[in-house]
C-alpha positions, -999 to 999 in steps of 0.1 A, spaced: 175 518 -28 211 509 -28 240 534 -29 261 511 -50 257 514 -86 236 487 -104 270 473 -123 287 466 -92 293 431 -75 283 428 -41 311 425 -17 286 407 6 268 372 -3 249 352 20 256 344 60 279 357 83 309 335 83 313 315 112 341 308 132 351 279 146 355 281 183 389 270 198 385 245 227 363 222 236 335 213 219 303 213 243 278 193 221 296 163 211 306 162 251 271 167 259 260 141 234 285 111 254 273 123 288 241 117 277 247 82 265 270 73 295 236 88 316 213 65 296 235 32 297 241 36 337 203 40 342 197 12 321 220 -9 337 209 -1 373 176 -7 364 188 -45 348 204 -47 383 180 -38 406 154 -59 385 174 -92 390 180 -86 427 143 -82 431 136 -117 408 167 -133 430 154 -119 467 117 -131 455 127 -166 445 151 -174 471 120 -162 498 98 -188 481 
């Protein structure tokens, strides 16, 4: 049971508020390093790829 009367609104409702923290924002960093990982491999991989191609044809 509650101790508050049945009449009486709730100072309470829902969640905890939250605050938003001051500073840097980790995720959205997290989320470009990411990316920036992901294009660099890709790129090296383009790279590497057309070296092999170039240092097989030119053998030939």
């Amino acid at each position: 049971m509650s101790p508050r009367s049945p009449g009486a609104p709730s100072r309470r409702r829902g969640a905890t508020p939250r605050r938003r923290p001051s500073g840097v924002d980790w995720r959205r960093f997290d989320r470009w390093l990411d990316r920036l990982v992901t294009v660099a491999v890709i790129t090296a991989l383009l790279v590497g790829g057309a070296a092999l191609i170039v240092s097989l044809v030119l053998r030939a």
